[in-house]
N, C-alpha and C positions, 0 to 999 in steps of 0.2 A: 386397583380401584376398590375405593370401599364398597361391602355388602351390601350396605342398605341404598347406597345412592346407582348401586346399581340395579338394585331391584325398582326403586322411582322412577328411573329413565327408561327401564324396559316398561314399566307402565303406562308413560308417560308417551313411548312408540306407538303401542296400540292405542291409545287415546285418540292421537294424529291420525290413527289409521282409519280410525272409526268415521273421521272428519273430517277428509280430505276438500280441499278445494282448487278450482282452474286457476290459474296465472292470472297475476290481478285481483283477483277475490277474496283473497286469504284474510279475511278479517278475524274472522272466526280464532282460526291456526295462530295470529299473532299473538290475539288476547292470550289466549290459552297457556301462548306459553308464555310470556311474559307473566300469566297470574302464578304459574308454576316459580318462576324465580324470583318474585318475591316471597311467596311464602317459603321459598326451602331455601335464600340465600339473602345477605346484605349489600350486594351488589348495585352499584349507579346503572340503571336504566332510564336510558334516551330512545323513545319515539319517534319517529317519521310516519309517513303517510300507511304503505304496509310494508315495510321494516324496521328493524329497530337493532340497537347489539346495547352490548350490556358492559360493563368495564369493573377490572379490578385495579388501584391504583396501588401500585410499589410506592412514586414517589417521583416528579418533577424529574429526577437529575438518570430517571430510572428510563432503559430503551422500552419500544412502544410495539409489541408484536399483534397481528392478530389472528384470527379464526373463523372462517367462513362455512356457513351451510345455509343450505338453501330447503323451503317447507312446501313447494308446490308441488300437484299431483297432476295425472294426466287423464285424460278424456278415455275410458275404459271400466265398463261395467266387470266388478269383481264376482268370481262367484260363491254365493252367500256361505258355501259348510267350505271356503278354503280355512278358515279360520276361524277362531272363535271369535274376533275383534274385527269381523269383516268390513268391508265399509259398507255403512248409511247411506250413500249419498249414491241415488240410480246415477249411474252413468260416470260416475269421476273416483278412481281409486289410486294410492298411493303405490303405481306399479315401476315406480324407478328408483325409491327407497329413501324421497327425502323425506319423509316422516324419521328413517331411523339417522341419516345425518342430522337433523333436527334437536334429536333426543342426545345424539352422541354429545352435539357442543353443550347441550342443557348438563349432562355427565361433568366436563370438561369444567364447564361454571361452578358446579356444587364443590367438585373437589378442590379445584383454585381457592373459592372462597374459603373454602375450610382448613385449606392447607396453607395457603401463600403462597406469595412465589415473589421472585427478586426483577421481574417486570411488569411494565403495564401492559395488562392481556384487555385486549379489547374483543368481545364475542359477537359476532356478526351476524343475526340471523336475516337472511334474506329472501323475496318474493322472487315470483314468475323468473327460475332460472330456466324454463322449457321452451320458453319464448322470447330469450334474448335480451327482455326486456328490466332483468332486477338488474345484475349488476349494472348494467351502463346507468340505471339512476343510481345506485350507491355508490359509484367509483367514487364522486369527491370524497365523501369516506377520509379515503387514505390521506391525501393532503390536508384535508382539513386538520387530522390528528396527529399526522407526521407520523403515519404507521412505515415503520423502516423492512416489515417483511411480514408475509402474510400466507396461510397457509389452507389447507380446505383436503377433504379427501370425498372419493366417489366409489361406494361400493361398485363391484363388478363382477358377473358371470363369467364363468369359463376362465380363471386364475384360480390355480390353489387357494382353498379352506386359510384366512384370515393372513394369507402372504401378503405382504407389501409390496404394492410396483411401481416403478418409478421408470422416469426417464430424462433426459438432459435436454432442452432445446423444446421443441413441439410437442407437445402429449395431445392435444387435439386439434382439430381438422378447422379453418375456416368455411362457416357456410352464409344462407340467407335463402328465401323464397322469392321466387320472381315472377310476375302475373304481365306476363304481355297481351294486352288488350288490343284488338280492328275493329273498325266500322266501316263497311263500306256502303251500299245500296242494297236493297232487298230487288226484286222480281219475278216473276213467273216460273216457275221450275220447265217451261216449256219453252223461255227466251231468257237464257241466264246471261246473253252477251248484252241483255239492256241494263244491269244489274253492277255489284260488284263484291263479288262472291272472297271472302279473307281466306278462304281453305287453303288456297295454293299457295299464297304466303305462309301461312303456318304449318305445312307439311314442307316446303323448304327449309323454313327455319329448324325444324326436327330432323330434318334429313340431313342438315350441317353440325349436326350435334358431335358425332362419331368424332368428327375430324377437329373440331373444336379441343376434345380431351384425349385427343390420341396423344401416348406417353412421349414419340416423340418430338412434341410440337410444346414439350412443358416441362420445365425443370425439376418437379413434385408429381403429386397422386393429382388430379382435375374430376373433378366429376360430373353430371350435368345429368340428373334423374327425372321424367318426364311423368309429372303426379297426373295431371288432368288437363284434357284436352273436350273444351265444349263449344261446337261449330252449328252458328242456325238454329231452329226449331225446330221439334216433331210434326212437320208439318208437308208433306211431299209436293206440295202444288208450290213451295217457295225455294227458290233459291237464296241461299242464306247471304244474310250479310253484317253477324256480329257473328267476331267468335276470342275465343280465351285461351292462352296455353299457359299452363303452372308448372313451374318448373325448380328441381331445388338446384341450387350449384353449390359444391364443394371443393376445397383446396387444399393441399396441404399449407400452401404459402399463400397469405393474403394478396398480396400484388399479383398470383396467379387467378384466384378469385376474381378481381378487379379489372383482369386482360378478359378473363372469360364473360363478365358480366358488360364489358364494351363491344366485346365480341357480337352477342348476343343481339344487342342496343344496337349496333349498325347494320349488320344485316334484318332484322325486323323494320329499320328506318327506309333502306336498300327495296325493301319490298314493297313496302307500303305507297314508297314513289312510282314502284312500277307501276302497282297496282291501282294505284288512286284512291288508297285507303287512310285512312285517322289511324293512329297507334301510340298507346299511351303504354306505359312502366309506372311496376307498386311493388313494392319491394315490403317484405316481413318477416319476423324469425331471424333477424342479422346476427350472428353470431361473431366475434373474432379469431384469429388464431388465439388457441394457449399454450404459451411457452415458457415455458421452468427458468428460471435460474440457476445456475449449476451450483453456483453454493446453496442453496438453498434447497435441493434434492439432494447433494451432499449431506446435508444435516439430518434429511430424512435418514438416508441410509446408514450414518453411523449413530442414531437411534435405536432403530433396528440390529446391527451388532449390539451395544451397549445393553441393551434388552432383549437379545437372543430371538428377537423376529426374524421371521422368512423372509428373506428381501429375492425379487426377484426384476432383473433389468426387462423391461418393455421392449419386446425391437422394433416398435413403431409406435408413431403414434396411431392415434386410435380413430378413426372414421368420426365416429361421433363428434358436434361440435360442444361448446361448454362456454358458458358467458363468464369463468373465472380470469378468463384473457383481460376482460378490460381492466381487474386490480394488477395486472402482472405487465399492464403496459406503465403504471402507475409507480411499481415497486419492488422490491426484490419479494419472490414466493415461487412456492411451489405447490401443486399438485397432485396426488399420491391416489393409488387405486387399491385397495383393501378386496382382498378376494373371496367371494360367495361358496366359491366349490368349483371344480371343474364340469362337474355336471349336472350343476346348480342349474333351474329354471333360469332363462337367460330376460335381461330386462322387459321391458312393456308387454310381458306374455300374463296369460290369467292366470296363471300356475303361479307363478312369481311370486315373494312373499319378502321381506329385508328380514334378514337371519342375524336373530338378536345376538347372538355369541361376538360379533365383531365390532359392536360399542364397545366393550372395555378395548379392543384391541386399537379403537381407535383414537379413544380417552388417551392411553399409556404414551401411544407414538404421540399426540399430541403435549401430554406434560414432559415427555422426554427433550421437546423442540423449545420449548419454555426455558427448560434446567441448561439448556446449552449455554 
């Protein structure tokens, strides 16, 4: 990677960093970078609502690759001497490092533009990837442009100092939150049988949980993690009769998702008849499975030979979910996780900080999948 376009995009990291914003908000982060590539490049940029990518044209008769990062931060106060570029912004800091994916594709653009290349690179910058909610608006994206393969990386703790990981099939987990809502009757905390109290539906419903994700009742990993549970008022003369359990669920395989999240749905329905309660479902945070391509992780890794990178095989995928599944339902791509350090500060912690040395690492592997 050239000197100087690397010294701009490290600049260009802490800028993001300084400015982070929540999923959905990024207006700010858009402008920004978008004022950044036109004044350092000649590149067609196209706008959308808050995303936008940017395109280099070979030529009509020329294949159509692309490149995806995502610019959203997360809900966590930074603290002010971790860094000299700390974030601004009380309460929202960039502690999962898309600020430096951001800055890598911005790399990724300066040198395409400057250099060429013998396809059309389309650069993808996109919104709220925390909440599920960027790519599923960007997936028509792909069709719309006829993108034939598409790619993206995710910094990560605890892999080797700027290794490449990869894997075949699933690299992350399907999830979604789940808000099951009761209403029953309120009364006297001294005649709870005139009343009708949701607690005992919702601690059955948690008490079926175990057995819902026990391994073997599931062909994959199933998970079902009990965030908050809020029953009644502070108030001991009432016997309660609203209550709320939040719940995340996780799969390795979407269809086991989808048994657990039915699962869930009829026994809460099951109770509610017992009980002669109201019971509604809200569901947020949907995530999909994401699953590679195997040529297209292939290409990653003889990248990585071809340019003497650390390649190191995944043996799982990864718990975390990732909203690059819906372009990979879309098209051939892949995935790849670029490593922090072994005993790198590990994501959404305060300590945390994206360790600028792995934008070139990420730039190369990316004009290496170009050149193929």
């Amino acid at each position: 990677m050239e000197a100087n376009n690397l010294a701009l995009v490290k600049q260009l990291r802490h800028e993001l960093h300084r400015q982070p914003e929540l999923s959905n908000q990024e207006a700010w982060t858009k402008h920004h970078l978008i004022s950044f590539l036109k004044e350092q490049t000649i590149l067609e940029i196209v706008e959308h609502d808050l995303w936008f990518y940017a395109v280099y044209r070979a030529g009509d008769d020329k294949p159509n690759i692309a490149f995806r990062a995502d610019f959203d931060a997360i809900a966590m106060q930074e603290p002010g001497d971790l860094v000299p570029y700390a974030s601004q912004i009380p309460g929202v800091a960039h502690k999962c490092g898309h600020d430096g994916h951001a800055a890598a594709l911005a790399g990724l653009a300066l040198e395409i533009d400057q250099q060429g290349a013998d396809k059309n690179v389309f650069f993808l910058f996109q919104h709220a990837e925390e909440t599920g909610d960027g790519a599923a608006q960007c997936a028509s994206f792909i069709k719309e442009h006829g993108i034939e393969e598409i790619f993206a990386f995710h910094n990560m703790s605890g892999m080797a100092f700027q290794s490449i990981n990869v894997i075949d099939g699933i690299s992350n987990c399907a999830s979604k939150g789940m808000r099951i809502s009761m209403e029953g009757a309120p009364a006297h905390a001294s005649e709870p049988e005139k009343g009708i109290n949701p607690a005992f539906a919702i601690a059955k419903i948690i008490d079926a949980i175990p057995g819902f994700i026990a391994p073997e009742n599931n062909k994959g990993m199933v998970l079902c993690t009990v965030i908050h549970v809020n029953v009644g008022e502070r108030a001991f003369g009432v016997s309660a009769s609203k209550g709320e359990l939040l719940l995340t669920i996780r799969a390795l395989y979407e269809v086991e998702l989808d048994k657990l999240q039915q699962s869930l749905e009829n026994l809460a329905l099951a109770q509610a008849k017992e009980y002669g309660l109201q019971v509604n479902f809200a569901y947020t945070d949907s995530f999909p499975e994401t699953a590679n391509h195997k040529e297209s992780s292939d290409k990653i890794r003889q990248v990585c030979r071809d340019k003497g990178f650390e390649l190191a095989e995944m043996p799982a995928a990864l718990r975390g979910s990732e909203d690059f599944g819906h372009y990979l339902k879309q098209t051939k791509g892949a995935i790849c996780y670029i490593g922090n350090g072994e005993q790198y500060p590990h994501l959404h912690s305060y300590s945390y900080d994206f360790p600028d040395e792995i934008i070139e690492t990420a730039v190369e592997l990316f004009k290496g999948l170009i050149e193929l």
